[in-house]
VEXPAGU-592008 format. One record per residue (C-alpha): residue in one letter; z, y, x; residue number from 0. Coordinates in steps of 0.001 Angstrom, whole numbers. Each point is the difference from the previous one (the first is absolute). Example, Ala and Ser with C-alpha at 12.3 -4.5 7.8 and 13.67 -1.06 7.14 Angstrom:
residues 2
aa/zz/yy/xx/i
A/7800/-4500/12300/0
S/-660/3440/1370/1
//
This chain:
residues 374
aa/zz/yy/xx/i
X/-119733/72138/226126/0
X/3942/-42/-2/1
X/2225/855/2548/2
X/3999/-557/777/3
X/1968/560/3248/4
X/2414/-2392/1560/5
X/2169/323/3091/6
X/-1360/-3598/1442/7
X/-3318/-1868/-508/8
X/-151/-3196/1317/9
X/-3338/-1324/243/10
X/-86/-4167/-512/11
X/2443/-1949/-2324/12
X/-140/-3021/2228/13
X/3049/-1326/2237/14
X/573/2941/1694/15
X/-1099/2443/-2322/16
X/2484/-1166/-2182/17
X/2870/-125/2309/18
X/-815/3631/923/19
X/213/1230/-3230/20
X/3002/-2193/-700/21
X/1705/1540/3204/22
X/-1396/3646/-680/23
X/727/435/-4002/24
X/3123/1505/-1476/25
X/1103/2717/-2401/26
X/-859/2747/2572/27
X/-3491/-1358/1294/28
X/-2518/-582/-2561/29
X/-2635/-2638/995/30
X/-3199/-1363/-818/31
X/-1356/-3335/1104/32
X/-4468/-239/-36/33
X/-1034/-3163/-693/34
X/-4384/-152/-326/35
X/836/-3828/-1161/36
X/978/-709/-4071/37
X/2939/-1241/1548/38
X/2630/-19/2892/39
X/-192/-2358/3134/40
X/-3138/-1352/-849/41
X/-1375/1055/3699/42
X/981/-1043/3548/43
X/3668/-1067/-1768/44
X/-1559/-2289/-2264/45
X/-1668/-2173/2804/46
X/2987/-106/2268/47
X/1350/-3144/1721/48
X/3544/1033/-1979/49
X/1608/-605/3531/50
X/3354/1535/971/51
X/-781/552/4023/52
X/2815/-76/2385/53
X/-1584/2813/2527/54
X/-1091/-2683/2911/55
X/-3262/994/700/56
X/-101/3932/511/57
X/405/1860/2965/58
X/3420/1228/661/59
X/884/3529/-1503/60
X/-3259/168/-1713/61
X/-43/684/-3824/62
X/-1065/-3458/-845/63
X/2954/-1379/1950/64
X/2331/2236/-1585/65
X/-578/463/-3313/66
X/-449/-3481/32/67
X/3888/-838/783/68
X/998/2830/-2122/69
X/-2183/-766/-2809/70
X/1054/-3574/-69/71
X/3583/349/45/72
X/-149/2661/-2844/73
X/-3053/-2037/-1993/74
X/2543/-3096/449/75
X/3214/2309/-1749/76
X/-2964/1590/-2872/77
X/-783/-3410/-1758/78
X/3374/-1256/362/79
X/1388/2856/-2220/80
X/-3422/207/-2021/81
X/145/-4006/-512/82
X/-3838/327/1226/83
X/-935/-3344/1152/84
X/-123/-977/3401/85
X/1065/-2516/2850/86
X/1758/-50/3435/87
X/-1924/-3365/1142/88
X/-698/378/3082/89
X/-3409/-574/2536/90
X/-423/-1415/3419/91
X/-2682/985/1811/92
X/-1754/-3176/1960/93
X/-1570/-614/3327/94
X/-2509/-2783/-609/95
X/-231/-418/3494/96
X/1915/249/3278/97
X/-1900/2981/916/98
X/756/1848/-2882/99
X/3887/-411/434/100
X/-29/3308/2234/101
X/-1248/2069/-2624/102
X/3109/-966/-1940/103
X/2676/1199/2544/104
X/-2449/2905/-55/105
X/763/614/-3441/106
X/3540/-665/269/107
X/342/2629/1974/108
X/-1829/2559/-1579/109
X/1690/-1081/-3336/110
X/3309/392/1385/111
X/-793/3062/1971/112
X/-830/1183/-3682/113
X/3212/-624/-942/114
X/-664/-3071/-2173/115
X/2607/-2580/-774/116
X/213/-3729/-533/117
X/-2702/-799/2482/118
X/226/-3461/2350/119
X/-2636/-2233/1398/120
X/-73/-3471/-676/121
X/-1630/-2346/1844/122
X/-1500/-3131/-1367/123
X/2457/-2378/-1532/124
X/1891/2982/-1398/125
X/-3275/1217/-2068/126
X/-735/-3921/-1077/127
X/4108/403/-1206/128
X/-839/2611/-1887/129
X/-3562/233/-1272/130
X/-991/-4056/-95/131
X/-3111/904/-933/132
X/-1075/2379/3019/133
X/-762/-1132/3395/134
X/440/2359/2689/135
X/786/-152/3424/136
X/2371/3107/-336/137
X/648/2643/-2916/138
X/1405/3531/74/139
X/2395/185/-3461/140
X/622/3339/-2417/141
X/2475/-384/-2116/142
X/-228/3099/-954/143
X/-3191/-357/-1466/144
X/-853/-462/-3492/145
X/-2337/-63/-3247/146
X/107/2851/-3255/147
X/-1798/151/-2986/148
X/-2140/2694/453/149
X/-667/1440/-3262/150
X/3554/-678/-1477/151
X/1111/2516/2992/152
X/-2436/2292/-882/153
X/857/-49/-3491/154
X/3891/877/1184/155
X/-1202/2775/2006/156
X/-1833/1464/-2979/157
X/2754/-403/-2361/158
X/2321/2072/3042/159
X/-2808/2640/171/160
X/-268/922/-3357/161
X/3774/-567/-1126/162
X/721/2940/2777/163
X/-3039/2326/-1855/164
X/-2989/-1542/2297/165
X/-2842/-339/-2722/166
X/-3231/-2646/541/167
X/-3555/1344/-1164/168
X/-2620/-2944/213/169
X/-3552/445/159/170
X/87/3069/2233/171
X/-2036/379/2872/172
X/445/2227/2360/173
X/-3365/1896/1271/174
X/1149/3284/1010/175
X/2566/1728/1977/176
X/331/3862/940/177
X/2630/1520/1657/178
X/1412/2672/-2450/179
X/2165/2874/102/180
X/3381/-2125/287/181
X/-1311/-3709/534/182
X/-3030/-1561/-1112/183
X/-2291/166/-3074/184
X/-1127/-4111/-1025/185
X/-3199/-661/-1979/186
X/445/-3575/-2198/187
X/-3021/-2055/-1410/188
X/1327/-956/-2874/189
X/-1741/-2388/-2694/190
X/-488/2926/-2442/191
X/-922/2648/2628/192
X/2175/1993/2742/193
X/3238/1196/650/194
X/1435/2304/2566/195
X/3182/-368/1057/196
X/2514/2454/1922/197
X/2825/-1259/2890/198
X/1851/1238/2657/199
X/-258/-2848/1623/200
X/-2242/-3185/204/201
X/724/-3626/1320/202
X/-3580/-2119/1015/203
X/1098/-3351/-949/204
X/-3511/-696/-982/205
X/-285/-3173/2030/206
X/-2914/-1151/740/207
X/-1739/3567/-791/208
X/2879/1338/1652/209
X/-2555/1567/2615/210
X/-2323/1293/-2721/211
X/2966/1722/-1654/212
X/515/992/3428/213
X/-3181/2136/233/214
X/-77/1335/-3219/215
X/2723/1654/905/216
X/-1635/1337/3439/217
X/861/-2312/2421/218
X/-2677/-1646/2751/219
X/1033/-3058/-480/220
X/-1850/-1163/3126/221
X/1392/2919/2537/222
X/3937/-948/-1599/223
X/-924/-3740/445/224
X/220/-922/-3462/225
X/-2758/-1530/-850/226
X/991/-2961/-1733/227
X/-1939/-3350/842/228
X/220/-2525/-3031/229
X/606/-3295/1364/230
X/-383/-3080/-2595/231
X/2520/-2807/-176/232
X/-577/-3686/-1758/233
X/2273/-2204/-1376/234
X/-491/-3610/-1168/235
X/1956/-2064/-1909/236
X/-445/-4087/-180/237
X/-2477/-1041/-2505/238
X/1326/-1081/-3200/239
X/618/-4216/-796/240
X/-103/-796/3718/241
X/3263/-1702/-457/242
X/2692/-868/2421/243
X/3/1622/3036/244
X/3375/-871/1409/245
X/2901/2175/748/246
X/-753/3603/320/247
X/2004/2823/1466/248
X/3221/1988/-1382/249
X/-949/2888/2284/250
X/-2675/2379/759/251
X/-1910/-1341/2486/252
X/-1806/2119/2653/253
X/-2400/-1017/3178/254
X/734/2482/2870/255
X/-1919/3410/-502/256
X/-3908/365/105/257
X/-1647/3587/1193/258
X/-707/1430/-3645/259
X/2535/-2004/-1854/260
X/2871/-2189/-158/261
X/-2089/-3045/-250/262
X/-479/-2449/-2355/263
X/3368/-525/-1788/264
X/1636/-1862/-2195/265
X/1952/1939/-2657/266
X/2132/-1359/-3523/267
X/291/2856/-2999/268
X/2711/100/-2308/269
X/-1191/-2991/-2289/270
X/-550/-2137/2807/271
X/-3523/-59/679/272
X/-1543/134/3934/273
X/-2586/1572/966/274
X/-1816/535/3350/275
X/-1534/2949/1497/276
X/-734/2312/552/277
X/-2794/357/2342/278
X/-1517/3461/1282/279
X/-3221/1647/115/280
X/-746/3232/-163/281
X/-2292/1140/-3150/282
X/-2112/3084/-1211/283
X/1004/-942/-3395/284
X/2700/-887/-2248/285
X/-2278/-3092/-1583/286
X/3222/-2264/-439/287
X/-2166/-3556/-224/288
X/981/-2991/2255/289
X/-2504/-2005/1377/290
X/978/-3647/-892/291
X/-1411/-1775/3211/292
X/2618/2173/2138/293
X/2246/-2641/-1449/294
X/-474/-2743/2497/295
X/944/2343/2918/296
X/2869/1241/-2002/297
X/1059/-3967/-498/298
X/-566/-723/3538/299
X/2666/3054/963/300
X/2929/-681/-2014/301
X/-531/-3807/1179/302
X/918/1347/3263/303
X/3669/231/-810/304
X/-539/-1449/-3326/305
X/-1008/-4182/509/306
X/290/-599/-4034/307
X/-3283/2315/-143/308
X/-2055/-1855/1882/309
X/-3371/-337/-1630/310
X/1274/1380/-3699/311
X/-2412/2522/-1748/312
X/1204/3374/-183/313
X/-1615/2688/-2251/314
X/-42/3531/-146/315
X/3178/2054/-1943/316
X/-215/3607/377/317
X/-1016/2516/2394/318
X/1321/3518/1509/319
X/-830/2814/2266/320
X/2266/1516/2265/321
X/-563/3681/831/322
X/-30/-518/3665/323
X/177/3453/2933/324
X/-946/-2513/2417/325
X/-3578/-371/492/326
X/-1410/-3817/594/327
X/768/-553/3606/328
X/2336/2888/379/329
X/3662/-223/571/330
X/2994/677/-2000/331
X/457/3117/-2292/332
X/3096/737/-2071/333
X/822/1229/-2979/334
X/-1055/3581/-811/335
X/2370/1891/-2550/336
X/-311/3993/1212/337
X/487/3100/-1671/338
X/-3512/1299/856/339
X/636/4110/569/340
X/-1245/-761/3532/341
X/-3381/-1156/-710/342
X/-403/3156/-2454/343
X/1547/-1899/-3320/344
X/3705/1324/-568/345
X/1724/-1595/-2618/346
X/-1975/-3609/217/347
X/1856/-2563/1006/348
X/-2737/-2691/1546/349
X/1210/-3681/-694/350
X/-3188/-1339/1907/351
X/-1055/-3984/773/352
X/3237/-1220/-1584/353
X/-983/-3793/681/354
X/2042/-2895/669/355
X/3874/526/376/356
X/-907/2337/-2716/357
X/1662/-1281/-2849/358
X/3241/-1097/2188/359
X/105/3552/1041/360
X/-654/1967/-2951/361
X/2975/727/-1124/362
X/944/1189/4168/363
X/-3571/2322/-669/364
X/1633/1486/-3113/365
X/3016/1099/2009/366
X/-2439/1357/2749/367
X/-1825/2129/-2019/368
X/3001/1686/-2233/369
X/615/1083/3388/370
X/-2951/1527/1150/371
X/-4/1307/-3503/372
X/3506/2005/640/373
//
């Protein structure tokens, strides 16, 4: 059983993990990112839509609204210097139907109330102008909004992290944590055995066993309201050799907001490829398998603002889980990212159901928690 101190562990080498540690590391903070997976951003990161949000949808002042502007703008500036790749194209969000055009001046409100730019509505000949391929009776357009490769951001944020001294051990699970003397005292599964680890401080970036970490470390989860509820998203892509299918969209295209989700959506990735999804149901599992009949209903909801789709086969992709506060049925819950002395954990720093704007905001969560760190 070895053992070695650090000043910072950070728990998770996902997105925000890895911006942590990237934000955190430097020549007078040593820091150590956990990663149980054989490699980094092979969790939640790796089945992210890779969208760049603008900060519409979230309640004004909350942490998802926030960090979500913040994190944009400064996610935006990151790949631009990094050369990470990544596009500014745009989404409207549609109303399908008259009586969904009030949910859009909703949202347009809320957006701007978040401080979001390059918002306007468009009614329908404007959307038709710009989007042939949609039909809409009005849409809601982000500029602002955008698509990143996921893992080539990752892979910058690693290569930050360790050129400022942050080092990445794979294959270490964390299943222990006791409060020591001065910090905390971290037991690793390792493949050959066990490790303990010593730091003054630890970051739960865990994802979703954020809330496990959570407890380990103490916590009632269920008293601090942070149980985590996994909630499963599809995606489907259209089935290969079904040939022309007319024009198709430059922009992300979004229906107006369901309860769990943001509805089936149409989104492009950096080679070009759309995909649809995701839909939302809450799991007790992480089984990531797609049930291929769920494509007709998936068909018959991008056909809604999509007419091209009509009756073309659309298969199953990929699938993720979102690490959601919000219990099915319940309303909205934001962000969590406390320092935890409160709850009777000083020096944990709780980064807890980090779902969607997540990735936008990570680097806006980085800067949140060097504070709480100081």
């Amino acid at each position: 059983m070895g053992q070695a101190g650090f000043d910072v562990v950070v728990i998770g080498a996902g997105v925000i993990g890895l911006s942590i540690a990237a934000r955190l590391a430097s020549d007078r903070r040593s820091v150590l990112i956990l990663e149980r997976d054989s490699g980094f951003a092979r969790g939640i990161t790796s089945r992210n839509s890779e969208v760049i949000h603008a900060g519409i949808y979230y309640p004004a002042g909350s942490l998802k609204a926030t960090s979500c502007v913040e994190g944009r703008a400064q996610l935006y500036a990151w790949c631009e210097a990094r050369g990470v790749p990544h596009s500014r194209l745009g989404k409207l969000i549609v109303a399908s139907d008259e009586d969904e055009i009030s949910t859009l001046d909703d949202l347009l409100v809320r957006g701007e109330a978040n401080g979001v730019s390059g918002l306007r509505l468009l009614d329908a000949d404007a959307v038709a102008r710009l989007e042939p391929a949609v039909r809409a009776e009005a849409a809601l357009e982000s500029s602002e909004t955008g698509i990143v490769d996921a893992y080539e951001l990752c892979l910058s944020l690693l290569a930050a992290a360790e050129a400022r001294g942050a080092v990445l051990a794979l294959e270490r699970e964390v299943v222990g944590l006791e409060q020591a003397a001065v910090g905390w005292r971290i037991e690793v599964s390792t493949p050959s055995g066990s490790e303990v680890i010593e730091a003054t401080c630890v970051i739960d970036a865990a994802g979703l066993a954020a809330d496990h970490i959570a407890s380990l470390a103490g916590i009632d989860v269920d008293a601090a309201g942070w149980r985590q509820h996994p909630c499963k998203g599809d995606y489907f892509v259209v089935a290969p050799g079904t040939g022309k299918r007319g024009r198709l969209p430059s922009r992300l295209i979004y229906p107006v907001p369901q309860q769990a989700g943001l509805g089936i959506h149409a989104t492009l990735d950096m080679a070009g490829r759309i995909r649809f999804g995701p839909d939302a149901e809450y799991v007790s599992d992480a089984d990531m398998s797609i049930d291929p009949a769920k494509g007709s209903a998936f068909s018959a909801a991008a056909s809604r603002y999509l007419p091209s789709l009509t009756g073309v086969p659309l298969v199953p992709d990929y699938a993720g889980i979102r690490p959601k506060l919000a219990a099915e049925g319940e309303a909205f819950r934001d962000f969590v990212v406390e320092e935890a002395s409160s709850l009777g954990a000083p020096g944990l720093i709780a980064c807890v159901g980090i779902e969607s704007p997540g990735l936008t905001a990570a680097l806006a969560l980085a800067a949140r928690v060097e504070t709480l760190l100081t």
